[in-house]
C-alpha positions as CSV (number, residue, x, y, z in Angstrom):
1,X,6.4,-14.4,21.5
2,X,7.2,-12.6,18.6
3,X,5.3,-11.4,15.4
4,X,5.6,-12.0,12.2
5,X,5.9,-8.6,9.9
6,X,2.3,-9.1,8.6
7,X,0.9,-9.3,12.4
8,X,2.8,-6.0,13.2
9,X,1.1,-4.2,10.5
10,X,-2.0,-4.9,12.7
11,X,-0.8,-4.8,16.3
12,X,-3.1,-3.9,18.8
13,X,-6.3,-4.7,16.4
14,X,-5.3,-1.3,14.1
15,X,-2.7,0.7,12.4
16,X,-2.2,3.5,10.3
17,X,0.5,3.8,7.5
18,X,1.1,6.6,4.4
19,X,0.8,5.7,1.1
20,X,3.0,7.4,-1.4
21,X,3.9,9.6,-2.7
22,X,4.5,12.2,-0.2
23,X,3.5,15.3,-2.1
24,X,0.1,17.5,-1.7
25,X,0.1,18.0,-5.7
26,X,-3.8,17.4,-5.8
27,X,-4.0,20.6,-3.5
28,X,-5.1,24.4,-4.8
29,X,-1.1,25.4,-3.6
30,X,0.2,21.9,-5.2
31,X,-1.6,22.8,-8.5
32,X,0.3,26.3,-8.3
33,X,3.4,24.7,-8.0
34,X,2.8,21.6,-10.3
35,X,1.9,24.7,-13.0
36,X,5.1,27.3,-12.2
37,X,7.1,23.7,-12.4
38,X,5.5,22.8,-15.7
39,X,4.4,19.4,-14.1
40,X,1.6,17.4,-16.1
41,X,-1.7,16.7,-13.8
42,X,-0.8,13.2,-11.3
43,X,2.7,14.0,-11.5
44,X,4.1,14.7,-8.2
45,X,6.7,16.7,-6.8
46,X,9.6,14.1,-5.3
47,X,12.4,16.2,-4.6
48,X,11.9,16.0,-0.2
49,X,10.7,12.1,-0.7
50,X,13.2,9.9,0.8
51,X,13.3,13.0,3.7
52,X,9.3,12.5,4.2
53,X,9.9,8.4,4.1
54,X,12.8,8.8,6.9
55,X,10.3,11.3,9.0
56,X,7.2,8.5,8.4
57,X,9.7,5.7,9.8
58,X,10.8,7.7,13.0
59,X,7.3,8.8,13.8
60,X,5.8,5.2,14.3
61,X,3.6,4.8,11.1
62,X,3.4,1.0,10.2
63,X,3.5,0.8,6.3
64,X,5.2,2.7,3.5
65,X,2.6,1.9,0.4
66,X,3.4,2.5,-3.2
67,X,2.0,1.3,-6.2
68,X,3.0,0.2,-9.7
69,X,2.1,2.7,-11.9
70,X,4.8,1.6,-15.1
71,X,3.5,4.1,-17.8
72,X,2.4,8.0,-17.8
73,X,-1.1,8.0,-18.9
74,X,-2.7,11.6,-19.3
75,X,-6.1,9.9,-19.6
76,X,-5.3,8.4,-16.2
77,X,-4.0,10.9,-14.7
78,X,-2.4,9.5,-12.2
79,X,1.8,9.0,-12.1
80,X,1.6,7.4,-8.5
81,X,5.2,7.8,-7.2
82,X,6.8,7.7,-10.4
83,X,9.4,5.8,-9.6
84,X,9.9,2.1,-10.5
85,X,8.1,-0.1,-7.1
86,X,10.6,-2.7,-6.7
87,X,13.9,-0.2,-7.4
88,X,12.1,2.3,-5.4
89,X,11.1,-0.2,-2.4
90,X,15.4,-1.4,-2.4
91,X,16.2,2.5,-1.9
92,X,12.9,3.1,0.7
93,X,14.7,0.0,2.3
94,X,18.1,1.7,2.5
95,X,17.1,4.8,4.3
96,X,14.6,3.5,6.9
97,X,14.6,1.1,9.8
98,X,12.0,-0.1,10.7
99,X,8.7,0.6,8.9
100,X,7.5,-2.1,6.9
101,X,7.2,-1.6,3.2
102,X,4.2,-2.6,1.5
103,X,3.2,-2.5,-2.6
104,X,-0.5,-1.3,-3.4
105,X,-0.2,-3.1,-5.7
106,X,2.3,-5.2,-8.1
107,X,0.4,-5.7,-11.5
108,X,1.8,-9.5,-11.8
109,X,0.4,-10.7,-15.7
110,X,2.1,-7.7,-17.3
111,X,5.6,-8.7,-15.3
112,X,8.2,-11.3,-16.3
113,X,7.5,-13.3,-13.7
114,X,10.7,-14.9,-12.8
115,X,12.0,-11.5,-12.5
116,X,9.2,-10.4,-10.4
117,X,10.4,-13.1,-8.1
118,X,13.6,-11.9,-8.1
119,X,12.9,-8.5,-7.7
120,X,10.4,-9.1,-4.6
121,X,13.0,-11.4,-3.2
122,X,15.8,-8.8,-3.3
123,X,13.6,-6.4,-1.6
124,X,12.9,-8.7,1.1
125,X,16.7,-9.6,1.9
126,X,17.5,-5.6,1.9
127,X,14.9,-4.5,3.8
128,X,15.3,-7.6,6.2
129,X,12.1,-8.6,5.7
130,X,9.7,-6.2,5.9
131,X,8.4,-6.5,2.3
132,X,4.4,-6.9,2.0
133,X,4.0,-7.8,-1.3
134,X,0.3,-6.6,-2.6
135,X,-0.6,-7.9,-5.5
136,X,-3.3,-7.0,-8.3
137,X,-4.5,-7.8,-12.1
138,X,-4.8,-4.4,-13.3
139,X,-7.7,-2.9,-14.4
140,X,-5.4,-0.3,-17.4
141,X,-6.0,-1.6,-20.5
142,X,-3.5,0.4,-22.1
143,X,-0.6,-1.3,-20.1
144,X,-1.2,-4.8,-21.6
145,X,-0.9,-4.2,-25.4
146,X,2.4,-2.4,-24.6
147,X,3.7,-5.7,-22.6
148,X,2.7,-8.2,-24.8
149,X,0.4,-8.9,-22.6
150,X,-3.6,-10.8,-22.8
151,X,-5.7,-8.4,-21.4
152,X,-9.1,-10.9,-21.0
153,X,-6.6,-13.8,-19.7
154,X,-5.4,-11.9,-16.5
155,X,-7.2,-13.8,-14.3
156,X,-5.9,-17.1,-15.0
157,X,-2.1,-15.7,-15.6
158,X,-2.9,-14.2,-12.1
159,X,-3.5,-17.3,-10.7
160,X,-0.5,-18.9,-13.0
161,X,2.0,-16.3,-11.2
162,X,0.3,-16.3,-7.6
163,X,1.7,-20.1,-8.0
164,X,4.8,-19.3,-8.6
165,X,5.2,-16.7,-5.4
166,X,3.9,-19.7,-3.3
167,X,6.7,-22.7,-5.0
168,X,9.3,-20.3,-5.3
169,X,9.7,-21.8,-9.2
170,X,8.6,-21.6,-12.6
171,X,7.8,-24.6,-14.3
172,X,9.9,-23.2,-17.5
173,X,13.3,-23.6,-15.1
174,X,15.4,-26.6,-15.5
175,X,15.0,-28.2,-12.3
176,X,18.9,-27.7,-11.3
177,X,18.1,-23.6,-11.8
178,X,17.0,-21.6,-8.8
179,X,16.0,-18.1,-8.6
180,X,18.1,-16.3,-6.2
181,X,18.3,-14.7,-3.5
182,X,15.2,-16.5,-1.8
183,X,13.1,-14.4,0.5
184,X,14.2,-15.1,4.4
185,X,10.3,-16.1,5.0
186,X,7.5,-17.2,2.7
187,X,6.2,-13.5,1.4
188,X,3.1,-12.0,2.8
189,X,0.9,-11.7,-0.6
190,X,-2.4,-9.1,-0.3
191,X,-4.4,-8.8,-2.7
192,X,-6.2,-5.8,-4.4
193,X,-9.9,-5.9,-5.3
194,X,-10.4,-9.4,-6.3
195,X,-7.8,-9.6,-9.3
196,X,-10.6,-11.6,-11.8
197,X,-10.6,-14.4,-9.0
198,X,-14.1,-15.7,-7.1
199,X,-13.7,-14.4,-3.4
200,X,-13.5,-17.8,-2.3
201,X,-10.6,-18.4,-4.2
202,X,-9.0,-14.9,-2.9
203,X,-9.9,-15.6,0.6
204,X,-7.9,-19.4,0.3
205,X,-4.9,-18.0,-0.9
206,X,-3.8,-14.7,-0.2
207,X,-2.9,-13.3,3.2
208,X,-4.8,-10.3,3.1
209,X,-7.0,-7.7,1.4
210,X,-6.2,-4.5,0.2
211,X,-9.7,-2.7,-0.2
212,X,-10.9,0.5,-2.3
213,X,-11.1,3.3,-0.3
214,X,-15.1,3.8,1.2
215,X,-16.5,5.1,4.2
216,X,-17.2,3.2,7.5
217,X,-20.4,1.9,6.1
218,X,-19.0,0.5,2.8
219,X,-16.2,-1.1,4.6
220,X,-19.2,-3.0,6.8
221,X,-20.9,-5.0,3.6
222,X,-17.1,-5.9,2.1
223,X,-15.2,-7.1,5.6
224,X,-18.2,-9.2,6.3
225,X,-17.5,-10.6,2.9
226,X,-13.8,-10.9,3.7
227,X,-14.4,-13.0,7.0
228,X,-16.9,-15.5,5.2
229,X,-13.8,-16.3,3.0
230,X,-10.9,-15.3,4.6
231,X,-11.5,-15.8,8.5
232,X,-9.0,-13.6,10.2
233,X,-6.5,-12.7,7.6
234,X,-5.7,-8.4,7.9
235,X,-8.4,-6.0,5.7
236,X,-6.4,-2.5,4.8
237,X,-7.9,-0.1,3.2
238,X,-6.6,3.7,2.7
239,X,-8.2,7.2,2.8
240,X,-7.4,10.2,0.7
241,X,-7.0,12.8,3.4
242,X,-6.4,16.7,4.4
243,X,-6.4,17.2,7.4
244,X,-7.4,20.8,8.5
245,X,-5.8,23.1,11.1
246,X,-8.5,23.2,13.5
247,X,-8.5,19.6,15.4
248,X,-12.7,19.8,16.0
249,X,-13.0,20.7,12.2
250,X,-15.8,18.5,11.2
251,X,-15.5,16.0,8.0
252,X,-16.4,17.2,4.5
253,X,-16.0,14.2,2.4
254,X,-14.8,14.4,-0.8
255,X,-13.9,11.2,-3.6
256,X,-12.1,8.0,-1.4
257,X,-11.9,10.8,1.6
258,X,-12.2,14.0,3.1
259,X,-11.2,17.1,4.7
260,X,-11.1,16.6,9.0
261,X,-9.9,18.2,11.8
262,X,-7.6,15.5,13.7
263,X,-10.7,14.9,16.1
264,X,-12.6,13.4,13.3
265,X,-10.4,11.8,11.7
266,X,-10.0,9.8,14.9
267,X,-13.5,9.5,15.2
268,X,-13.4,8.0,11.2
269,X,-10.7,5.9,12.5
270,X,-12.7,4.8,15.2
271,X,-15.3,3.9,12.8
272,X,-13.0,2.1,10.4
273,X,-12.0,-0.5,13.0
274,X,-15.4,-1.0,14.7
275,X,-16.1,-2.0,10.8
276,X,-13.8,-4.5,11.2
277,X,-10.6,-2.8,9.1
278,X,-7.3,-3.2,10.5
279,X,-4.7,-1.4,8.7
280,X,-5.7,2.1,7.1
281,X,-3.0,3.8,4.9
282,X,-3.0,7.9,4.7
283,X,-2.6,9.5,1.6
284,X,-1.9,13.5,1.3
285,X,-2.1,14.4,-2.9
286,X,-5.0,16.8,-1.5
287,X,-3.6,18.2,1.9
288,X,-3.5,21.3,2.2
289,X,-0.9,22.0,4.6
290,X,2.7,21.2,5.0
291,X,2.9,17.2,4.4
292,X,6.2,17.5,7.0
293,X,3.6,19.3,9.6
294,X,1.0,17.0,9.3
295,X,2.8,14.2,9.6
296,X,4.0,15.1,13.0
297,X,0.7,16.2,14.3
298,X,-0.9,12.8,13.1
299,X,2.0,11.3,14.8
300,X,1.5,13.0,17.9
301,X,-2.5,13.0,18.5
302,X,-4.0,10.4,16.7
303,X,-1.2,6.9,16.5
304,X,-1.1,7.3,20.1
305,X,-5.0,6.0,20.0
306,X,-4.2,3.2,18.2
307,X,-0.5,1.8,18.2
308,X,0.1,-0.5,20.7
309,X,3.9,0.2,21.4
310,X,4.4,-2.6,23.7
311,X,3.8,-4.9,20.3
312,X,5.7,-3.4,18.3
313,X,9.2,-4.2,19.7
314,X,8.2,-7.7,19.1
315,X,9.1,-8.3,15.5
316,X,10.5,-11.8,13.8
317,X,13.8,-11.8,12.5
């Protein structure tokens, strides 16, 4: 039987995934180079990223994750992968295979959203259907005046667009008009946080949650949350992470992560699924070490304890 896209990014009970971009700039040797390449703080280094996306995709990690990060704000701090998401996720789709291709998340009230249909929808065809499309309010309040856009209404707009992703329509289209090209399946939609929305509301009707980073324990109180409202449906979460040279280097936590030998990190991995998290998505801005190098030692010791290869060969078309 096969699986649908959503299911493989949670084969075997568990998977692991990068979140972008792939650059250690938040590192002491990142900050050197950010400062000799006159760089602003949160604005990473992309010059090896569609090499580092290829190497992610033939090493066996589920998910590529990027966010939506439209504006530079210094306040912020924070460029993401600077890149436009949906553009960005048409190229990622070009020059992988297999790895699905996930958004951490698409702000939807400050987006047209007919061409936010559009755009998701051409993603899907190109990357034959391996978009998950996360989805989010926004919590800037400096994006929305620049947009147009009502800051205090996001919720309802939200809810307006999360609509339209389910009908495939606008109610402002002549009924003759269609938005093309359609997706080839209805698109996974995950949510991050809870968008201005009551959990129950989240729970009945998105497909999954993308949770704030947190340690074993904090993921505990929110998946027991999550199953009250939302059954089954995937929990991801990510972890900020640097993973040290010594494999029995023990954790030293630091803000949404920490620094771990690949021993403990498999032990924190252990403890993020007996929490009830199913999908964890690394993220390097810190790492210390060559992101090329720890990619492959990740792949080699630590997917190995939680892929399930035998699943992953069984994808929908």
């Amino acid at each position: 039987m096969k699986t649908t896209f959503l299911e493989r990014l949670t084969a075997g009970g568990f998977g692991i995934g990068v979140e972008l971009p792939l650059d250690n700039d938040w590192s002491p040797q990142g900050e050197r180079r950010r400062h000799a390449d006159g760089r602003p703080f949160g604005v990473p280094d992309i010059t090896r990223h569609g090499e580092l996306a290829r190497l992610a995709d033939r090493l066996g990690y589920r998910a590529l994750w990027v966010r939506d990060v439209p504006v530079y704000d210094p306040a912020f701090g924070d460029a993401a992968q600077v890149f436009e998401v949906f553009t960005y996720l048409g190229y990622l789709a070009g020059v992988t295979e297999r790895i699905l291709l996930g958004t951490a998340a698409v702000v939807l009230p400050i987006r047209e959203p007919v061409l936010t249909l559009k755009s998701a929808a051409s993603v899907d065809r190109l990357s034959h259907g391996r978009l998950l499309l996360g989805v989010a309010s926004g919590d800037r309040p400096v994006e929305y005046p620049l947009f147009g856009r009502d800051f205090e209404g996001r919720g309802e707009t939200f809810r307006e667009q999360v609509a339209m992703l389910r009908q495939w329509r606008s109610a402002r289209l002549p009924e003759e008009i269609e938005i093309l090209p359609r997706p080839q399946a209805p698109l996974p939609l995950l949510v991050a946080g809870l968008a201005q929305q009551r959990p129950e509301w989240v729970g009945a009707h998105m497909d999954g949650w993308l949770a704030y980073p947190g340690v074993p324990e904090d993921h505990v109180r929110r998946v027991a949350m999550w199953r009250q409202v939302a059954g089954d449906k995937p929990y991801v979460s990510f972890i900020h992470l640097d993973l040290a040279e010594h494999p029995d280097a023990l954790m030293q936590r630091h803000r949404f992560g920490g620094r771990v030998g690949r021993n403990g990190l498999i032990a924190e991995l252990n403890a993020m699924r007996e929490a009830g998290v199913q999908h964890i998505g690394l993220q390097f801005r810190r790492n210390q070490r060559p992101l090329d190098e720890t990619l492959q030692e990740i792949a080699e010791f630590v997917l190995p304890e939680f892929h399930v290869h035998a699943n992953e060969a069984a994808v929908a078309t």
